[in-house]
C-alpha positions as CSV (number, residue, x, y, z in Angstrom):
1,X,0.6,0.6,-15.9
2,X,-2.6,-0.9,-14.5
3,X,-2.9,-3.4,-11.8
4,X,-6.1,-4.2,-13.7
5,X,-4.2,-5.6,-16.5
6,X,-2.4,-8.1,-13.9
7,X,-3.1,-10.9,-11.9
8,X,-2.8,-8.7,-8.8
9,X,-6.9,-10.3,-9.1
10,X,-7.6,-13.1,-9.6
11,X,-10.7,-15.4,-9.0
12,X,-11.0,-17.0,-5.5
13,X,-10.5,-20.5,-5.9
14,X,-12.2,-23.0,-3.1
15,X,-10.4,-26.5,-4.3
16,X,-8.2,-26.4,-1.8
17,X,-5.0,-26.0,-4.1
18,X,-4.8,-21.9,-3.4
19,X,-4.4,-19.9,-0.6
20,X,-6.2,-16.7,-0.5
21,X,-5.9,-13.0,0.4
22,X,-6.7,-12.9,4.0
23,X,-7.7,-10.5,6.5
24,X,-4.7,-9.0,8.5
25,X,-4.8,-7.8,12.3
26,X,-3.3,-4.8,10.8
27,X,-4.1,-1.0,10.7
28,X,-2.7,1.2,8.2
29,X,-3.0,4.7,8.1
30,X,-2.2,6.3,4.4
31,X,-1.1,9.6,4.1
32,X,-1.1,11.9,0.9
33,X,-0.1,15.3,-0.5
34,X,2.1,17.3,-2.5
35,X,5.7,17.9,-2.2
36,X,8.8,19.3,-4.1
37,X,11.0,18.7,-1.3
38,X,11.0,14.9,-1.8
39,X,15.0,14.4,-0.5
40,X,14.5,16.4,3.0
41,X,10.9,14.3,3.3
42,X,13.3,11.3,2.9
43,X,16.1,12.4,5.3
44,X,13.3,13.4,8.1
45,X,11.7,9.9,7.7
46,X,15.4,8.7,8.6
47,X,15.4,10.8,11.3
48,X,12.4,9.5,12.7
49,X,13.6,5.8,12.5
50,X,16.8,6.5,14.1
51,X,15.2,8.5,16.7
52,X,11.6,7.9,17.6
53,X,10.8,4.5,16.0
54,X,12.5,2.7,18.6
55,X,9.6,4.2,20.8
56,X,6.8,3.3,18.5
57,X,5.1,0.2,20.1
58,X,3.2,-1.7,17.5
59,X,4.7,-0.2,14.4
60,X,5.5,-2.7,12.0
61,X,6.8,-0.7,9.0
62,X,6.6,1.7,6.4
63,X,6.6,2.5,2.6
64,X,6.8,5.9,1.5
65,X,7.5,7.3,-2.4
66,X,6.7,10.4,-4.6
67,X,5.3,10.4,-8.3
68,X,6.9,11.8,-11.0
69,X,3.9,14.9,-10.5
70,X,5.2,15.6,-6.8
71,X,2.2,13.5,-4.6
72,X,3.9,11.6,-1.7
73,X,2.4,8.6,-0.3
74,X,2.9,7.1,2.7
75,X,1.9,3.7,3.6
76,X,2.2,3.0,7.4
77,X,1.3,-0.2,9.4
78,X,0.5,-0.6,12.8
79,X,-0.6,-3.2,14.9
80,X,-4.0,-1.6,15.8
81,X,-5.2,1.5,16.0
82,X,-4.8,1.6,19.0
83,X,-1.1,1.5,19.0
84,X,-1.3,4.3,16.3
85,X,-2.8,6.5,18.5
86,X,-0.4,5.9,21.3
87,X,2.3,6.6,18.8
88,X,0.2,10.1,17.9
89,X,0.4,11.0,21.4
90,X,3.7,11.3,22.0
91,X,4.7,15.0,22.3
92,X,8.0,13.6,20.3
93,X,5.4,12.5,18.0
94,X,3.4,15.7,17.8
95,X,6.8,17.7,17.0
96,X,7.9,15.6,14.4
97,X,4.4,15.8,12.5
98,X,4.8,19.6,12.3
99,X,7.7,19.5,10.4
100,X,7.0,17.2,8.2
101,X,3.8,19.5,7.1
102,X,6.5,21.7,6.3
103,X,8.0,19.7,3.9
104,X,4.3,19.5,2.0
105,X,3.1,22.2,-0.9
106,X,-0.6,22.2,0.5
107,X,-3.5,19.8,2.1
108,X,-2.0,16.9,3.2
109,X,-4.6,14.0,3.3
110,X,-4.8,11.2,6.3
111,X,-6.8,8.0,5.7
112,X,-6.7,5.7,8.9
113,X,-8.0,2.1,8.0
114,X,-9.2,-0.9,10.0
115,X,-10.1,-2.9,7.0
116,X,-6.7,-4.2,5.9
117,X,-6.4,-7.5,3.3
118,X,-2.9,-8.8,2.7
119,X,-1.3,-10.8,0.2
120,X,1.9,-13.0,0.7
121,X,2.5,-11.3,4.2
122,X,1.7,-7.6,2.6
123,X,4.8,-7.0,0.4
124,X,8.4,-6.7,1.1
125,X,11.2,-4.3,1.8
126,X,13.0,-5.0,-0.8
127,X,10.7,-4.3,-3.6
128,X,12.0,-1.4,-6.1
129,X,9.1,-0.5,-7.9
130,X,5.4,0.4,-5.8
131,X,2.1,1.0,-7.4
132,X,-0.3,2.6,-5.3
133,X,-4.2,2.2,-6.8
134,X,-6.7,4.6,-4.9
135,X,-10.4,4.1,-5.6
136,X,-13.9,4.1,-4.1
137,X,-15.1,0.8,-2.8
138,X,-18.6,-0.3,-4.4
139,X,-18.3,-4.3,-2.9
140,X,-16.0,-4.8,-0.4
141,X,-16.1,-8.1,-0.3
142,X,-15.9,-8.6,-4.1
143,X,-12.5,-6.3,-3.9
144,X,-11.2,-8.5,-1.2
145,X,-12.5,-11.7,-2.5
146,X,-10.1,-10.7,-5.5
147,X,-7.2,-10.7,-4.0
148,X,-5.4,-13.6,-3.2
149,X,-2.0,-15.6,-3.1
150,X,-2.1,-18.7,-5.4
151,X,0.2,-21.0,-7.0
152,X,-0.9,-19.5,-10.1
153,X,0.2,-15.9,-9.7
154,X,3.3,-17.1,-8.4
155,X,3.8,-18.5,-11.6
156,X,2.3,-15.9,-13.6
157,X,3.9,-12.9,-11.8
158,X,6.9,-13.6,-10.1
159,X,8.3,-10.1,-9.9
160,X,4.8,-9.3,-7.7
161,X,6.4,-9.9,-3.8
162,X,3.4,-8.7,-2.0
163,X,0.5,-6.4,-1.4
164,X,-1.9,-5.3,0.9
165,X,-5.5,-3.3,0.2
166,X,-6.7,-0.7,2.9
167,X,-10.4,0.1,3.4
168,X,-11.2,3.4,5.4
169,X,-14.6,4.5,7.2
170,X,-15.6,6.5,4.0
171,X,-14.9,3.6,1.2
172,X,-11.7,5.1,0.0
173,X,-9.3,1.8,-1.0
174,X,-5.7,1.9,-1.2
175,X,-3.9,-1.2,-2.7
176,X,-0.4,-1.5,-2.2
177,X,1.5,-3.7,-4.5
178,X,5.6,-4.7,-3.8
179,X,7.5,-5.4,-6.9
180,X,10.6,-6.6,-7.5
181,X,11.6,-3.9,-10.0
182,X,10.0,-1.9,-12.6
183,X,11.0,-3.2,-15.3
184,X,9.8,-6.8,-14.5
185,X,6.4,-5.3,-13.4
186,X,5.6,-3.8,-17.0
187,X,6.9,-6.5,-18.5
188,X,4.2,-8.7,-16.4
189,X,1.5,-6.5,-17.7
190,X,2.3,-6.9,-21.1
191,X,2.5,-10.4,-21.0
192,X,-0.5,-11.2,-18.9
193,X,-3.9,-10.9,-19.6
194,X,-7.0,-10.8,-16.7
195,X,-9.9,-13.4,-17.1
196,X,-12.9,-10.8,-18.2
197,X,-15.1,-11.8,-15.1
198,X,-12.2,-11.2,-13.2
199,X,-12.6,-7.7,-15.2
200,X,-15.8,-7.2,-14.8
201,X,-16.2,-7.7,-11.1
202,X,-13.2,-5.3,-10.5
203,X,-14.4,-2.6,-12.2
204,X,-17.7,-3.2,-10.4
205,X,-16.3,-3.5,-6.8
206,X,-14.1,0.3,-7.0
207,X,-14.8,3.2,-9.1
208,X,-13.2,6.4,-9.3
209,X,-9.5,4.6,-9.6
210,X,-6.4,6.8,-9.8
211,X,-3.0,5.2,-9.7
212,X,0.9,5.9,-8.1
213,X,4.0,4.7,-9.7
214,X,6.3,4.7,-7.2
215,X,9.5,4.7,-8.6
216,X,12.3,5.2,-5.9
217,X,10.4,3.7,-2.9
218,X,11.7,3.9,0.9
219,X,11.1,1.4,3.4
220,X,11.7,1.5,7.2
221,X,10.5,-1.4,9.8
222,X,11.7,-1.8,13.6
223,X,15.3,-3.0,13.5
């Protein structure tokens, strides 16, 4: 499945009638790598709820899930970076990020982004199907100007309950989309087609596109 075939996009529309995708005072940081060891990466990311999240000023939450070809992704927000970094600096912290590398197969990737868009408040806990679309940003503001939170994809794609697109220092975007199940979400493609200038200016705004199917997602967020 391709979010390109969805109305994850759609055209910005200035009558008044739609509300769009806006800019959060968020910071995500999006980490990626290999594992095979998927149910003791879950377990540990318990662990560190239980234990050091309560500790973790500024984090708002979490989504984490493996592919069906082992890559892990992890989608974490924070309230700035600046509260990131505080949480980095925590010996507790420190300890905690050395066993997880354990739990990796090789090279684990971090991608710390300032840039964040959101769409209806940037997904939902209770989503049981993620797609993850990685790319390199061409037009930033055309990606962004694409995103948005109408009437219309309300309508059109009920089973979509949120998403957010993250924008690093080096151009690499990571859009984050929250549905309700899988099953819904590939029906939506299906069933929906994109506008081709909404087409057109997608393909022109990121390049390089790879996509995650997150099929068992986990969530955490402050209790």
């Amino acid at each position: 499945m391709d979010l390109a075939d969805g109305p994850a996009y759609r055209r910005e529309d200035h009558s008044g009638g739609s509300i769009t995708g806006s800019e959060a005072l968020v910071f995500i940081q999006v980490i990626q790598g290999r594992t095979s060891r998927k149910d003791e990466a879950r377990e540990l990311g318990d662990r560190w709820v239980r234990d050091l999240g309560p500790g973790a000023d500024g984090w708002l939450g979490s989504t984490f899930g493996v592919t069906d070809d082992g890559t892990m992704l992890g989608v974490i927000r924070f309230e700035s970076r600046e509260a990131a970094q505080a949480n980095a600096d925590r010996p507790e912290q420190t300890a905690f990020a050395e066993e997880m590398a354990k739990l990796f197969d090789g090279p684990v990737e971090f991608h710390d982004c300032d840039d964040v868009t959101q769409m209806m408040q940037g997904g939902s806990d209770e989503a049981g199907f993620v797609q993850v679309m990685r790319g390199k940003v061409a037009d930033a503001d055309g990606l962004k100007g694409l995103m948005t939170d109408s009437d219309e994809l309300h309508e059109a794609r009920p089973e979509i309950i949120g998403a957010t697109l993250a924008i690093d220092d080096e151009g690499n975007a990571f859009q984050t989309v929250a549905f309700t199940d899988e099953a819904s979400a590939r029906r939506g493609e299906q069933d929906t087609q994109m506008p081709d200038d909404v087409r057109d200016t997608l393909e022109r705004a990121v390049q390089e596109v790879s996509f995650y199917d997150l099929h068992d997602p986990w969530f955490a967020s402050p209790s």
